[in-house]
ZAKOLDO-851945 format. One line per 10 residues: number of its first residue (from 0); for each residue y, z, x of C-alpha. Coordinates in steps of 0.05 Angstrom, whole numbers, plus 5000, padded with zeros to 4 digits. Layout:
REM residues N
NUM = Y:Z:X  ...
//
This chain:
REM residues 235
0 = 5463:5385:5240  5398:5386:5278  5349:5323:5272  5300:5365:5238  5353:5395:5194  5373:5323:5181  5303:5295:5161  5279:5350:5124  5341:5335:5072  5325:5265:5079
10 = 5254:5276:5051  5275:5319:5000  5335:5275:4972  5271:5221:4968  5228:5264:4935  5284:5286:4888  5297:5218:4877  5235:5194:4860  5224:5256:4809  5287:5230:4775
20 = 5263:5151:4758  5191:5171:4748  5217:5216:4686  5274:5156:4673  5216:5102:4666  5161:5139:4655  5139:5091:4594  5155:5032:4631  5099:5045:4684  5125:5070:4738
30 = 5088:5066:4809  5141:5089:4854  5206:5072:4903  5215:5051:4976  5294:5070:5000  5321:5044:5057  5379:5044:5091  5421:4981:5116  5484:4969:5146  5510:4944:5074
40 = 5485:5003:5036  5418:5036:5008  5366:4978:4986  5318:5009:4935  5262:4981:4913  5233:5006:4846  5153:4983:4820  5135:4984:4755  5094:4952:4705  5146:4928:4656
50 = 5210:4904:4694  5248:4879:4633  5249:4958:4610  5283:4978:4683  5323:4923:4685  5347:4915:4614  5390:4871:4574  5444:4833:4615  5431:4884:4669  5451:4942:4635
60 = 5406:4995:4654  5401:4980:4720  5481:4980:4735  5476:5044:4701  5420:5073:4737  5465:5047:4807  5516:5088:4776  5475:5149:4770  5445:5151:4840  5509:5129:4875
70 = 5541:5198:4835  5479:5243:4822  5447:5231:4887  5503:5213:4940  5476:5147:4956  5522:5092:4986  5527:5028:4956  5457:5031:4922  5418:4957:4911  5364:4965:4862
80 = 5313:4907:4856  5255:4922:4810  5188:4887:4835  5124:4884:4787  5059:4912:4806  5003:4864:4798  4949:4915:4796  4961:4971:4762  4894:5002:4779  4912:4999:4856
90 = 4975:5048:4849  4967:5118:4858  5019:5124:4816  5003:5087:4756  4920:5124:4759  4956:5193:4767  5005:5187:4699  4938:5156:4665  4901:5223:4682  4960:5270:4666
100 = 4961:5230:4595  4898:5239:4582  4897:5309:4599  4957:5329:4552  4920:5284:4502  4862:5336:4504  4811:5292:4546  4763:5333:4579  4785:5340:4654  4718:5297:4680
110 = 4710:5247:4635  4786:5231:4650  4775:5232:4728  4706:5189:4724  4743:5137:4684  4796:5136:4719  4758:5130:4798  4705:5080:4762  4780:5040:4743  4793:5034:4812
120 = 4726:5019:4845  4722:4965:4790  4794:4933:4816  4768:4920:4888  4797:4989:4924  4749:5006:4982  4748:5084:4968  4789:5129:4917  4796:5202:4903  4823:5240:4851
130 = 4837:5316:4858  4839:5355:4789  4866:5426:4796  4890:5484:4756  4855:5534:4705  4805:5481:4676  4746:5521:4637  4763:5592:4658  4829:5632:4668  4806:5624:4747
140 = 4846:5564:4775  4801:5517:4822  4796:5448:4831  4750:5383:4826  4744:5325:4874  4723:5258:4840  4703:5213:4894  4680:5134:4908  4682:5092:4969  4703:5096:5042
150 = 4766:5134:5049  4786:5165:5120  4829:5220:5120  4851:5222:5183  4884:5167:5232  4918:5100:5231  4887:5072:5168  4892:5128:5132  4967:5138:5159  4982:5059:5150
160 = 4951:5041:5084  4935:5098:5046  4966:5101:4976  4980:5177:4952  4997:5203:4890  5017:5274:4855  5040:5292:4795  5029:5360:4749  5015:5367:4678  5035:5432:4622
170 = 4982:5442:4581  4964:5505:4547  4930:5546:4597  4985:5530:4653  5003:5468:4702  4949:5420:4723  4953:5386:4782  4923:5309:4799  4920:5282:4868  4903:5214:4873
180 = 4882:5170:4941  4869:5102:4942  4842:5059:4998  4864:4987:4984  4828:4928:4995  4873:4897:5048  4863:4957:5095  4840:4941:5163  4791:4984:5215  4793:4988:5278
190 = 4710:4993:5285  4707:4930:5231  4671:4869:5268  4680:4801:5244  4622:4744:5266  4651:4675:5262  4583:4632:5238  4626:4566:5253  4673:4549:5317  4742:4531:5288
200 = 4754:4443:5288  4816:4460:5337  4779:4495:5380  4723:4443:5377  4768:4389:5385  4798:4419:5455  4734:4431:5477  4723:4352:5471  4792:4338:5498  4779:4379:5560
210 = 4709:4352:5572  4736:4286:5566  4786:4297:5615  4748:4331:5670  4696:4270:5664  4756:4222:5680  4781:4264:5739  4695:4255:5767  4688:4193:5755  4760:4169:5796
220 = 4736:4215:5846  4670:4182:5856  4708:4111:5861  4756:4140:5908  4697:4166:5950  4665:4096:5934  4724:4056:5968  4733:4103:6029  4660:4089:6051  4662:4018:6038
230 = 4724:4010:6073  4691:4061:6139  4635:4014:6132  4668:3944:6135  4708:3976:6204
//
């Protein structure tokens, strides 16, 4: 197998397997999976809102999901630890099953994506946007961008911290589509300039040590050069 062959199926099995627990725990707020791969097996990592649903009682769902991914999904030795995602509005996954919700609910397509970008903005995120498409007023499919903030598209911060989203809803005229982007508030730029108003204590502090210590070193130089002429001048 070539290494493109071989990355290509990794990506998909990924994919596959993250289409599989976000319709297992779809109620329990899902907001996605990290898998990697140790010496000792496959660690995954599963967020969600509500980790007493994943994890069940005594650990009963969760051996059985192990189970399922070790048979369904050729896995080795799968390790499933279920983390909790402090704020919701800051997963692209969590924002993109709101808006698919609301759109099989009946909510109009914008007042759904406004509400949902003006949810993130509110939660700190630096920029969002949400992509609406499908056959939305007319049998014509097009799309709708629903957009707030800062949010590069291309390079390392987009690459590094970007949080992406996609999932599809059925309604009646066909599938809808929702992309969502989010910017986090951690996310560092490279043209981002921070003034320091005050010097650091340490750095004040060696200052003073260093000062201190170069008077010392003039001041036994002086007395040195004191006693040599004194000594010049008494011969």
């Amino acid at each position: 197998m070539s290494v493109v062959k071989h990355f290509i199926e990794d990506s998909v099995k990924k994919a596959e397997i993250d289409e599989f627990l976000r319709n297992e725990f779809e109620r329990a707020g899902y907001g996605g999976v990290d898998i990697t791969k140790t010496p000792l097996g496959t660690h995954i990592v599963i967020y969600t809102m509500r980790p007493g649903v994943v994890i069940g009682r005594g650990g009963e769902t969760i051996k059985r999901l192990a189970q399922q991914l070790e048979e369904k999904f050729q896995l080795p030795n799968p390790q499933i630890s279920v983390a909790e995602i402090e704020i919701p509005e800051l997963n692209a996954h969590v924002i993109a099953a709101r808006v698919t919700s609301a759109l099989k609910r009946g909510v109009h397509f914008r007042r759904a994506g406004f509400w949902a970008l003006n949810r993130v903005m509110e939660a700190g995120a630096l920029g969002a946007e949400i992509i609406i498409s499908g056959k939305l007023r007319t049998d014509r499919a097009r799309y709708e961008k629903f957009r707030a903030g800062y949010l590069p598209k291309s390079g390392e911060p987009a690459m590094k911290y970007m949080r992406k989203a996609e999932l599809h809803a059925q309604l009646k005229p066909g599938i809808t589509g929702v992309k969502v982007r989010i910017m986090p508030p951690e996310a560092e730029f490279p043209d981002q300039i921070e003034i320091l108003e005050e010097v650091p204590e340490e750095e004040v502090a060696e200052e003073t040590e260093t000062a201190e210590t170069e008077e010392t070193e003039e001041t036994a130089e002086t007395a040195e050069a004191k006693t040599e002429e004194t000594e010049e001048a008494e011969k």
